[in-house]
C-alpha positions in Angstrom: -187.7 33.9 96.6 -185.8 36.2 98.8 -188.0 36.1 101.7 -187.5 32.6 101.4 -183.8 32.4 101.5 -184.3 35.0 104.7 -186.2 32.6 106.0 -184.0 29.7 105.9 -180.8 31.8 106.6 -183.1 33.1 109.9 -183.8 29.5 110.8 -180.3 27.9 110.1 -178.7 30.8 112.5 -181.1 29.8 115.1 -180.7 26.8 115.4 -176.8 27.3 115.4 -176.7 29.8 117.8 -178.7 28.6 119.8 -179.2 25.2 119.9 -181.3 23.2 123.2 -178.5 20.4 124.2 -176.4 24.0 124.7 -179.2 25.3 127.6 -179.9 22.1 128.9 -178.9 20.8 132.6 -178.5 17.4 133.6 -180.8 16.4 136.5 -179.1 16.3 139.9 -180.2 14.0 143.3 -180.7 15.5 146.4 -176.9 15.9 147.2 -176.2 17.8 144.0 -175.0 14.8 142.1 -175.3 14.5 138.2 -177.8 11.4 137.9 -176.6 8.6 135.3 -178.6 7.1 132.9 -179.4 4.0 133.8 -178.2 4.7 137.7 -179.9 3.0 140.8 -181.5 5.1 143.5 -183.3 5.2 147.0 -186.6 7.3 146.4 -186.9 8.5 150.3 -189.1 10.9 152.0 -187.7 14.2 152.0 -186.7 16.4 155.5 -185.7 14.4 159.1 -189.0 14.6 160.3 -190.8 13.2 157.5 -192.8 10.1 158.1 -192.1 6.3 156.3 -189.0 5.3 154.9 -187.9 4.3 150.9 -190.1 3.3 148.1 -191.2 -0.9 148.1 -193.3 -3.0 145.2 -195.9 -4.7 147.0 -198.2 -7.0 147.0 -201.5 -5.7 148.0 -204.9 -6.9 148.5 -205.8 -9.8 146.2 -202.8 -9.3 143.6 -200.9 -12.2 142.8 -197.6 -10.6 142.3 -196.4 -7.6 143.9 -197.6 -4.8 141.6 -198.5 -1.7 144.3 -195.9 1.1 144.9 -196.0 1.4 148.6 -193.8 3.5 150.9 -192.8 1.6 153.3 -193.8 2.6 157.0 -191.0 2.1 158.8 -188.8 5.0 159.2 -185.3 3.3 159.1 -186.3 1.3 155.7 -184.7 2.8 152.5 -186.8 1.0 150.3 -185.4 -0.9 146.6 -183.6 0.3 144.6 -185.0 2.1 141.7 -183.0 2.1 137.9 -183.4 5.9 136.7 -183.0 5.8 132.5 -184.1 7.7 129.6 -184.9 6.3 125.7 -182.2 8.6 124.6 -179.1 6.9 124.6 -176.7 9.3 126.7 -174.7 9.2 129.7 -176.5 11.4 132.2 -179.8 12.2 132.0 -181.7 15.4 130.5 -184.3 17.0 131.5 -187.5 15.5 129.9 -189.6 12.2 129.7 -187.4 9.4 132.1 -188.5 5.9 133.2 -188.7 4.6 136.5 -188.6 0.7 137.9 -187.7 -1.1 139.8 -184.9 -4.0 139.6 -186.0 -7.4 138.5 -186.4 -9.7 141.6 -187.8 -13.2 142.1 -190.2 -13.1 145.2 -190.9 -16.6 146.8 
């Protein structure tokens, strides 16, 4: 019974101590900038001489809507905007398992 209570007093100060939100840091853009839950973003090629511009849905081959992510090969072109959010319902955004898409648009 006593390792038991050891146990659980072991396990309690753990998790007090030292708890995950505590060591946790928020995920930044390229500036440095804490990224918001839910934020929209350009997703463009990184360095000056990199090739392409921003991030596009397309419509590719014999698709009927535009369901390809393409980057777009014009070097001036930023792209769409992309919404950056997580399932957990918090300001910024931690570390971890975030969703990506893309706003909802009506294409002609």
């Amino acid at each position: 019974m006593a390792s038991a209570m050891l146990f659980a007093l072991f396990l309690f100060s753990a998790l007090t101590f030292y708890p995950p939100s505590t060591t946790a840091q928020p995920v930044t853009d390229g500036n440095g900038n804490i990224v918001k839950n839910g934020g929209r973003f350009y997703i463009l090629p990184s360095g000056l001489g990199a090739p392409g511009g921003g991030i596009r849905a397309l419509q590719t081959d014999n698709e009927t809507i535009p369901l390809s992510v393409v980057q777009s090969p014009f070097k001036g072109d930023i792209g769409l905007p992309i919404i950056i959010s997580s399932p957990i319902n918090t300001e910024f955004l931690p570390e971890g398992q975030v969703t990506l898409s893309f706003e909802h648009t009506i294409i002609d």
